[in-house]
C-alpha positions as CSV (number, residue, x, y, z in Angstrom):
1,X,26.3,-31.7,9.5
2,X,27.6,-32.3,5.8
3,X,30.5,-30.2,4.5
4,X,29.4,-28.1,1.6
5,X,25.4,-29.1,2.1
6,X,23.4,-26.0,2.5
7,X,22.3,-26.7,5.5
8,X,25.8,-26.8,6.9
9,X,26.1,-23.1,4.6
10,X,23.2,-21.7,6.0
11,X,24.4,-22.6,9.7
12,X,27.7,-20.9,8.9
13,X,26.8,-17.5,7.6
14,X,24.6,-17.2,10.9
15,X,27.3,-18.5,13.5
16,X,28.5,-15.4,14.1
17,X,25.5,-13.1,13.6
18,X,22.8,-12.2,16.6
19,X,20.6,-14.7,14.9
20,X,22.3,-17.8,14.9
21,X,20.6,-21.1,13.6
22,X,19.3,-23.2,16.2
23,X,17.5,-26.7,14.3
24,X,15.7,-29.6,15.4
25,X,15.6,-33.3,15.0
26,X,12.4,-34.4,13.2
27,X,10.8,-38.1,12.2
28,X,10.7,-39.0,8.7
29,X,6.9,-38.9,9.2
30,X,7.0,-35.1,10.8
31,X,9.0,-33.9,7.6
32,X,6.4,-35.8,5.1
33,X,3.4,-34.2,6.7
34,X,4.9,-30.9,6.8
35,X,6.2,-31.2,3.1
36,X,2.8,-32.0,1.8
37,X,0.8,-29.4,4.0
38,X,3.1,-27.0,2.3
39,X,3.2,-28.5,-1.4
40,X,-0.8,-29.0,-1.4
41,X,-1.0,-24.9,-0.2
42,X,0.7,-24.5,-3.5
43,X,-2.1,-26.2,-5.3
44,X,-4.9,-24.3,-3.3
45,X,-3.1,-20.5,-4.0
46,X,-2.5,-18.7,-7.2
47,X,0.6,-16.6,-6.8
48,X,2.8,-18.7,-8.8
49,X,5.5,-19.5,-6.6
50,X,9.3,-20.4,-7.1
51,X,9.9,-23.6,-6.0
52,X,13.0,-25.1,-5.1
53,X,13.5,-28.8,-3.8
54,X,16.2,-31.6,-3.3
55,X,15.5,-35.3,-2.4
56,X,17.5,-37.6,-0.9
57,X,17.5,-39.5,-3.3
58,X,16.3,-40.0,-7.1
59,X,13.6,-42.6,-6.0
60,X,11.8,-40.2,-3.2
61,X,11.2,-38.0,-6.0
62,X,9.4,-40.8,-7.9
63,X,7.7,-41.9,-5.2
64,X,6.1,-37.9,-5.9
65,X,6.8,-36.9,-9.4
66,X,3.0,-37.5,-10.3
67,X,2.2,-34.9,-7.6
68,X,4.7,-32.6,-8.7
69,X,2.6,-32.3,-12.1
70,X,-0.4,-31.2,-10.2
71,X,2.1,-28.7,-8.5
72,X,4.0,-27.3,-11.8
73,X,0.8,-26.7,-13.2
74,X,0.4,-23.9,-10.4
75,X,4.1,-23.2,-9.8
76,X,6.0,-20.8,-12.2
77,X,8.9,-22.5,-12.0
78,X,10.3,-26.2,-10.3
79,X,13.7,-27.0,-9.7
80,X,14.6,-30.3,-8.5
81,X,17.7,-31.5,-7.0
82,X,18.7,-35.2,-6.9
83,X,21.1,-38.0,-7.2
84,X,20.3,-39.2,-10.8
85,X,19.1,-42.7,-10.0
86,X,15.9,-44.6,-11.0
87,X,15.3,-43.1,-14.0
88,X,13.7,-39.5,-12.3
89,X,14.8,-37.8,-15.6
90,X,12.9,-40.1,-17.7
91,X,9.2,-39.5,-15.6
92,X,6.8,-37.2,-17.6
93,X,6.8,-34.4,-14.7
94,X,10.2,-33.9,-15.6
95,X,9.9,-32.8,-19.2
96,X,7.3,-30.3,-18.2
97,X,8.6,-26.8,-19.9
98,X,8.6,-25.2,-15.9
99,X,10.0,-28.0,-14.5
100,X,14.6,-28.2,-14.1
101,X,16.1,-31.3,-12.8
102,X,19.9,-30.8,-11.6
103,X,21.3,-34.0,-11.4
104,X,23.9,-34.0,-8.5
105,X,26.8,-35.7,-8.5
106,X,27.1,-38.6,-5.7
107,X,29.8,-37.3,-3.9
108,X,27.4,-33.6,-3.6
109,X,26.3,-33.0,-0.4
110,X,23.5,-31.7,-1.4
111,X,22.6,-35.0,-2.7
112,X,21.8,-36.0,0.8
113,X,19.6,-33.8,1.8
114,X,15.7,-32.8,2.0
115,X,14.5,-29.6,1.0
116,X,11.5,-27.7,0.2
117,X,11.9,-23.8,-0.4
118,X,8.6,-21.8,-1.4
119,X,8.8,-18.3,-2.4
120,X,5.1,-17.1,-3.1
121,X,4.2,-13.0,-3.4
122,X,2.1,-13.8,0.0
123,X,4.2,-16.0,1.9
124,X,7.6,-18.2,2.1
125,X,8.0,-21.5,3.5
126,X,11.3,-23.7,3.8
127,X,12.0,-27.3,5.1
128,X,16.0,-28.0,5.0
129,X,17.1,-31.1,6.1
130,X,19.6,-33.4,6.4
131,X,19.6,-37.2,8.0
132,X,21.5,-38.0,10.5
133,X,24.3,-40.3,10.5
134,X,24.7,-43.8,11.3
135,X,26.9,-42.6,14.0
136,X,24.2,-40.5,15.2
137,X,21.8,-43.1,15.4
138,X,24.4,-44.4,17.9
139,X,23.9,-47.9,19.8
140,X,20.6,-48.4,18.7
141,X,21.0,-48.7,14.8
142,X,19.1,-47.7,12.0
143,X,15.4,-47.4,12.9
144,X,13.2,-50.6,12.1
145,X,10.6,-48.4,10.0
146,X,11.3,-45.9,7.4
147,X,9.0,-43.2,9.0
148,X,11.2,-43.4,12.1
149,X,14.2,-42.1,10.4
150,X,15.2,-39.3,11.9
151,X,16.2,-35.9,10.2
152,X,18.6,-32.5,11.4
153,X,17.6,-29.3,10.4
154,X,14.3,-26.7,10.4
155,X,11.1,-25.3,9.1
156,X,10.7,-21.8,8.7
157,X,7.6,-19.3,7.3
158,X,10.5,-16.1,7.9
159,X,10.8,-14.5,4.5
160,X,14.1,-13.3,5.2
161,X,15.9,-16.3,6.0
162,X,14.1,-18.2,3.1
163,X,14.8,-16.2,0.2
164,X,18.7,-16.3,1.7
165,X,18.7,-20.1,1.2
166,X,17.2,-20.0,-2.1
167,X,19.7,-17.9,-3.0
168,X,22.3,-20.3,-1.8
169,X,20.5,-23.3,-3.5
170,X,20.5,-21.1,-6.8
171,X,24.8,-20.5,-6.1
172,X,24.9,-24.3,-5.9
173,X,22.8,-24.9,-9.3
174,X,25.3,-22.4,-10.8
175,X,28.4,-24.9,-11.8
176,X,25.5,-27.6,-13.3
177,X,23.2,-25.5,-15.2
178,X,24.7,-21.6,-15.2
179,X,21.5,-20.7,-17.5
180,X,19.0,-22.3,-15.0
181,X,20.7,-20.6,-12.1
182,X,20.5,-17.0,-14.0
183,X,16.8,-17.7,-14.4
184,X,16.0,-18.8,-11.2
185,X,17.9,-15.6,-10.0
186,X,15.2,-13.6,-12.4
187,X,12.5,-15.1,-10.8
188,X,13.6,-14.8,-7.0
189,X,14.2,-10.7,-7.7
190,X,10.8,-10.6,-9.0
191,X,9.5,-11.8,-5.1
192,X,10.5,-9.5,-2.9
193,X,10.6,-10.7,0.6
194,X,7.6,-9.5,2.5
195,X,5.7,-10.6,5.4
196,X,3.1,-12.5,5.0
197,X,-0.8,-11.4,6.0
198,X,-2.6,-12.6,9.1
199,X,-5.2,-14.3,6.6
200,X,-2.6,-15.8,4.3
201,X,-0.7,-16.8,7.8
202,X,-3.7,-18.3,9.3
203,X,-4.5,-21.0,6.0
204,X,-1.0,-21.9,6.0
205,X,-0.5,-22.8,9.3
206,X,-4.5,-24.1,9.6
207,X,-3.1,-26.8,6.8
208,X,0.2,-27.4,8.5
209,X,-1.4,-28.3,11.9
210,X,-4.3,-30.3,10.0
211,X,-1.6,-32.5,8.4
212,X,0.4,-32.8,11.2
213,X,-2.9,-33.9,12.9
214,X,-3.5,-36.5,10.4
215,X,0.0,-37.8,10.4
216,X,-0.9,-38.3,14.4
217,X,-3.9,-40.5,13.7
218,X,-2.0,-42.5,10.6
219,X,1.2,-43.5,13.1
220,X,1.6,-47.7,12.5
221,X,4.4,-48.2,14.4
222,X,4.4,-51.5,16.4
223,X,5.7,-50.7,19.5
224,X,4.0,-47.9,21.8
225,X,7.2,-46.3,22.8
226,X,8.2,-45.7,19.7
227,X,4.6,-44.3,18.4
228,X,4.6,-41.7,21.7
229,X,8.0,-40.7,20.3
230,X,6.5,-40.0,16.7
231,X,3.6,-38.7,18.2
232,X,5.4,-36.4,20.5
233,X,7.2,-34.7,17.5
234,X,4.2,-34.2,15.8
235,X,2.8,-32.3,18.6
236,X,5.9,-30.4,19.1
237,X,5.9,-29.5,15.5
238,X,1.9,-28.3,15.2
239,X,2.8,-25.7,18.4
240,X,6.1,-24.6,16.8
241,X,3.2,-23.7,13.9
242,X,1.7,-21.7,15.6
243,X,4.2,-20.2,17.5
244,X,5.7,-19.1,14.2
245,X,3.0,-17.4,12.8
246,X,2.1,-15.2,16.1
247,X,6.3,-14.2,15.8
248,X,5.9,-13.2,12.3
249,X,2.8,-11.3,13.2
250,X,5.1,-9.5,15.7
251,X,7.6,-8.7,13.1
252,X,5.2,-6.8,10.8
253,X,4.6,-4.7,13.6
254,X,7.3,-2.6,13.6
255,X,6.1,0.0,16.0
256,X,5.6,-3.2,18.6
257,X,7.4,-6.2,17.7
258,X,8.5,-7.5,21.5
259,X,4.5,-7.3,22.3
260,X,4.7,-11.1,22.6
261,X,7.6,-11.3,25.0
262,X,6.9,-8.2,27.3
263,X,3.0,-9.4,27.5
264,X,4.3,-12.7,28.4
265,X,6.7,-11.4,31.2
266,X,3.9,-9.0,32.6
267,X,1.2,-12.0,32.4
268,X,3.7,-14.6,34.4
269,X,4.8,-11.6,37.2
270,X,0.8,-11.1,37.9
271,X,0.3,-14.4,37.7
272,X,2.8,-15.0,40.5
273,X,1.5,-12.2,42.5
274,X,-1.6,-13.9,42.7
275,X,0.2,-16.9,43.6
276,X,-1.8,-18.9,40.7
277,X,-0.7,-22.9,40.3
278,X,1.9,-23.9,37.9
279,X,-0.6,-25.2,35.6
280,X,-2.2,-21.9,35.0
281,X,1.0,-19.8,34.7
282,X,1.8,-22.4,32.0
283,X,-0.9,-21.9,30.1
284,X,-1.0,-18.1,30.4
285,X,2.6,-17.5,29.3
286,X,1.4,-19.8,25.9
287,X,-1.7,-17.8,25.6
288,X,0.0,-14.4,26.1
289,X,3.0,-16.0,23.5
290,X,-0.4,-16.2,21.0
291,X,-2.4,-13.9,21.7
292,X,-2.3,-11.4,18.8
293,X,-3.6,-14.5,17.3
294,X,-7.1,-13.5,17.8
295,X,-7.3,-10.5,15.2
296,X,-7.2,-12.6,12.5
297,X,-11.3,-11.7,11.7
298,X,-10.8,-12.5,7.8
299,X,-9.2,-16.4,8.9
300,X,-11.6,-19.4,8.5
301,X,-10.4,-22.9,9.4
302,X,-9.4,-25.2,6.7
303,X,-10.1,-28.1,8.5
304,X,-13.5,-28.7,8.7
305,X,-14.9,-27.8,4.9
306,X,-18.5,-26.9,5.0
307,X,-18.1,-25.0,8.7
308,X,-18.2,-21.4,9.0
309,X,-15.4,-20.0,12.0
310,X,-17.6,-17.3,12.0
311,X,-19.1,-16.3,15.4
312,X,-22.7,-16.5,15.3
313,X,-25.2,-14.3,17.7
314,X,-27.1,-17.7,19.2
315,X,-24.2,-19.0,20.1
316,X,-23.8,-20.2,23.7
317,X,-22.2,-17.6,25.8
318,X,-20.7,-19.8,28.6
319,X,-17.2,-20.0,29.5
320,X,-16.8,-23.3,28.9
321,X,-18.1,-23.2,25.6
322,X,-16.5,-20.1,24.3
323,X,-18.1,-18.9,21.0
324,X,-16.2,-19.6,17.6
325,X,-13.9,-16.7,17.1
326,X,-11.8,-17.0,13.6
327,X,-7.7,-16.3,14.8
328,X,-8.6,-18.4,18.1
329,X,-10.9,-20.9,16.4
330,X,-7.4,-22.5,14.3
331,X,-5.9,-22.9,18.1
332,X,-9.0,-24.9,19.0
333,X,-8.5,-27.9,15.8
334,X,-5.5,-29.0,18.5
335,X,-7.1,-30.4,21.4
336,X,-4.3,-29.5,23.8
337,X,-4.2,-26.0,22.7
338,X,-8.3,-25.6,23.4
339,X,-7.7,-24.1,27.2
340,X,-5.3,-21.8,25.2
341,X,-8.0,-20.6,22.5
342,X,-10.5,-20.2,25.2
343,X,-8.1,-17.9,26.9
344,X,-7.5,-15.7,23.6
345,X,-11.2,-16.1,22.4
346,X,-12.6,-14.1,25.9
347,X,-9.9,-11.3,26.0
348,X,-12.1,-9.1,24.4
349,X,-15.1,-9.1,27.1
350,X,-15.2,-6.4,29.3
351,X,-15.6,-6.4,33.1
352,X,-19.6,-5.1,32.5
353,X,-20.5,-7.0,29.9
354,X,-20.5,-5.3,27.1
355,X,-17.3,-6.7,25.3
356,X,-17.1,-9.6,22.5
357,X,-17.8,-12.1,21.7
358,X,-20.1,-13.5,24.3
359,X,-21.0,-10.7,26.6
360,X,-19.9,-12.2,29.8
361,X,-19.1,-10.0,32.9
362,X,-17.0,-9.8,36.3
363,X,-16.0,-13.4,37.2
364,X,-18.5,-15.2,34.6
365,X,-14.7,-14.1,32.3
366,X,-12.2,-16.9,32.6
367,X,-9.5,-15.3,35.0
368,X,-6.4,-15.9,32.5
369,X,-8.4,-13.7,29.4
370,X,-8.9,-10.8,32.5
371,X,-5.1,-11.1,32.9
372,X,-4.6,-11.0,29.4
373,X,-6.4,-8.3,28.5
374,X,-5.4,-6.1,30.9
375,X,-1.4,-6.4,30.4
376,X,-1.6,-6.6,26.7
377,X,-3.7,-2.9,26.7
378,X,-1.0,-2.0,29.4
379,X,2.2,-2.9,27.2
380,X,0.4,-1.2,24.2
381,X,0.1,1.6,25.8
382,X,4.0,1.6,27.5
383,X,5.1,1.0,23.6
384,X,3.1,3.8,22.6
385,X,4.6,6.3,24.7
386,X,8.0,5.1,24.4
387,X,8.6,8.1,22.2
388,X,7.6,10.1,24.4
389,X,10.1,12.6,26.5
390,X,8.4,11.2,29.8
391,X,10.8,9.5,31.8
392,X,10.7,5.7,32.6
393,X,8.7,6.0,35.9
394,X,6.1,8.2,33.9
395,X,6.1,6.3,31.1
396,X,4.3,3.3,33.7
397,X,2.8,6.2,36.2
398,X,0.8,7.1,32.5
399,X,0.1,3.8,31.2
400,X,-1.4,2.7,34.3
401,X,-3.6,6.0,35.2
402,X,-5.2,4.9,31.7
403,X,-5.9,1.8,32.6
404,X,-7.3,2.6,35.4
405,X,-9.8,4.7,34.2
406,X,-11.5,1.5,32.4
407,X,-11.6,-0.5,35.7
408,X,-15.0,-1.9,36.3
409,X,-16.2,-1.1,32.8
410,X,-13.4,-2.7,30.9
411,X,-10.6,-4.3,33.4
412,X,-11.3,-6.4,36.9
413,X,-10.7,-4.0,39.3
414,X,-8.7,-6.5,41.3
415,X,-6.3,-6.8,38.4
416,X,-6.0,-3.2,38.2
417,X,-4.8,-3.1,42.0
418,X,-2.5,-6.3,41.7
419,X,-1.0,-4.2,38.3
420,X,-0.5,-0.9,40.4
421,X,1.6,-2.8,42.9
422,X,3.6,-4.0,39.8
423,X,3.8,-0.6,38.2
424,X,5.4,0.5,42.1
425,X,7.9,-2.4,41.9
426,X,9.3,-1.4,38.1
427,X,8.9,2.6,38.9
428,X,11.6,1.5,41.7
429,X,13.9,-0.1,39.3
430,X,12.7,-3.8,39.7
431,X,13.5,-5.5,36.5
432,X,11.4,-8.5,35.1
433,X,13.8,-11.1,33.4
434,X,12.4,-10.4,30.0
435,X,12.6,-14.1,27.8
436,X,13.2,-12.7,24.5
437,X,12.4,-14.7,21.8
438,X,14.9,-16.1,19.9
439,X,13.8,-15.1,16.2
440,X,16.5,-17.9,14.3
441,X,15.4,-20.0,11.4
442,X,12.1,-18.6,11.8
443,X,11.7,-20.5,15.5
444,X,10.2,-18.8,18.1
445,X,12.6,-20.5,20.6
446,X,12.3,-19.6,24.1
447,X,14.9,-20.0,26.7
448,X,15.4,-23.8,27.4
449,X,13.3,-23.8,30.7
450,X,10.6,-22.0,29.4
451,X,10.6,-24.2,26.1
452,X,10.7,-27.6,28.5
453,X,8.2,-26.2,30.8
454,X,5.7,-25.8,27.6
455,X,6.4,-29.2,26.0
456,X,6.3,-30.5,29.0
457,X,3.1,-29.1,30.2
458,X,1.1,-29.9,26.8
459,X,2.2,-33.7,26.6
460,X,0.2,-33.9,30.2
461,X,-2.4,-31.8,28.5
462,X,-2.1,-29.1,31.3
463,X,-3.1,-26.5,28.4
């Protein structure tokens, strides 16, 4: 990591904290799909956003400035950082009246590094990046094609985290342009930082994963190792997408923002109860990590123009061709998330039949959306009566006698049995290894097992 970069900046002023950064390695290909998912949501909103960006190099930003026109004339304000080579001042983008080049000096970190921060009233996005060295390329060498080039550092949606790097990126601008960097500071206290809406959430991300998608389809690498390693990051990147919006949906709920991880603990300890195969648990823990996905009623897809998301009333009702709800209906544009969306989609049917979206019943209701159903209203209501002066055992004797009332009308009753002997296990002090999400640079990182077991699992298309 480069001394002085603000990458290496960032990493420092979180060593120490309970959030420390934890980044990734990316393709070249990963980081242009992601860039441009990102710049062409700026061209689709029209909240104005701050944007702050560095290129490698002068010529990158060449390669782009005819975009970045497109994107000024929806931006309020563009700075960009770069090495001042190949003429970038001289292109027309650059004498646009909202548009700020800082021309770095060569021996500036900064200069050698890839960024992209966004700071919109509805939403914040930020690639920082850095390539890696020739000593981390190690025996190998230097890739054979540009798009294999590989890069250190993250993506993140958290509004926190990005408004702390653009204020880092503004201190750097400071001894180069002290005006600009008062400006800039203007405009960042103007956008406070705020989480972002399930609907605004839900295009973003759609957009992301559709890029990330096409980058998939447009890999030309030669050899097929090397393409199932630049596919394999792809795929990585489109569930970390996802995973990053159901986290900051968790963090707007302040009343209830472990829901993710405690529904995900409770889902894998019935799961195990029931002694279900590997492959299911799998999939369950992802679909209980996602599952407050599924509210998002007001969220079309982006990705096929022309089709509604909507669920419609002739819509077949079978489990295996689970009707189109919105949230759920983004998880199903990745193939290997389908299982997942199916999952999510039929958590809302009830044991009789008279839930949404397809009125099934009893076992006609895919066995995973039972589970999930049943342990997310059980969590809720443990959160809810946290405040409570009931003591712990209550807390579960309570949350369970109300579940138990919907049995057979809303909830399996099987589940509801396999749940009581749970709720008898934790009442006795039993205490379920809760993963906690590790909420750094905006990654929902699990513990390393659990992370391996989910990339492992959806590159064999077990979800």
């Amino acid at each position: 990591m480069l001394e002085g970069s603000l990458l290496q900046q960032l990493e420092t002023t979180h060593r120490h904290s309970t959030r420390p950064i934890r980044f990734g390695v990316y393709y070249k290909n990963t980081l242009v799909s992601l860039c441009h998912a990102l710049e062409d949501h700026i061209l689709s909103d029209d909240t104005k956003p701050l944007v702050i960006t560095a290129f490698q190099q002068g010529k990158w930003y060449l390669q782009e400035a005819d975009r970045y026109a497109d994107i000024a004339k929806k931006s309020r304000q563009i700075v960009i950082m770069a090495a001042p080579d190949a003429g970038f001042a001289e292109h027309p983008t650059s004498l646009f009246d909202n548009v700020d080049l800082v021309a770095l000096n060569t021996s500036d970190p900064v200069a050698q590094e890839w960024h992209l921060i966004i700071l919109s009233p509805r939403y914040t996005a930020m690639v920082l990046c850095q390539e890696l060295s020739d000593a981390d390329y190690g025996a190998a060498g230097l890739p054979a094609s540009d798009q294999e080039r590989k890069f250190y550092g993250l993506w993140t949606f958290e509004p926190e985290l990005v408004h702390q790097t653009a204020s880092l990126a503004i201190a750097h601008i400071k001894p180069y342009n002290l005006e600009l960097a008062n400006k800039l500071k203007a405009h960042k206290q103007t956008i406070q930082p705020a989480i972002a809406t399930s609907e605004n959430l839900s295009a973003v991300v759609s957009r992301v994963v559709d890029y990330l998608q096409t980058g998939q389809e447009n890999l030309s690498i030669p050899t097929a190792l090397n393409k199932q390693s630049l596919d394999r990051n792809l795929v990585s990147n489109e569930i970390q997408a996802f995973l990053r919006m159901a986290q900051l949906m968790d963090m707007a709920d302040v009343k209830n923002p472990m829901a993710a991880a405690e529904v995900v603990v409770l889902c894998e300890a019935i799961a195990q109860v029931l002694d279900l195969p590997a492959w299911q648990v799998k999939r369950l823990r992802l679909a209980g990590l996602l599952h407050r996905i599924d509210p998002l009623q007001k969220a079309e897809s982006i990705l096929t123009p022309g089709t509604s998301t909507r669920y419609h009333e002739d819509a077949p009702s079978s489990p295996l061709t689970c009707p189109l709800v919105p949230g759920a209906q983004v998880l199903r544009t990745m193939p290997r998330l389908r299982a997942v969306a199916q999952i999510i989609t039929h958590q809302t049917e009830w044991w009789d039949g008279t839930g949404e979206p397809a009125g099934l019943s009893g076992d006609e209701i895919p066995l995973e959306s039972r589970i999930l159903a049943l342990v997310a209203d059980f969590q809720w209501r443990v959160n809810e009566n946290q405040a409570s002066q009931l003591s712990r055992e209550d807390i579960f004797a309570q949350a369970l006698e109300e579940c138990r009332q919907l049995q057979s009308t809303r909830f399996d009753p099987k589940l509801i049995d396999t749940l009581t002997l749970l709720v008898m296990g934790l009442q006795q002090g039993i205490e379920l290894p809760l993963m906690t999400p590790k909420v750094s640079a905006g990654m929902w990182l699990l513990d390393a097992r659990l992370d391996s077991e989910i990339k492992t699992a959806v590159m064999k298309n077990e979800y």
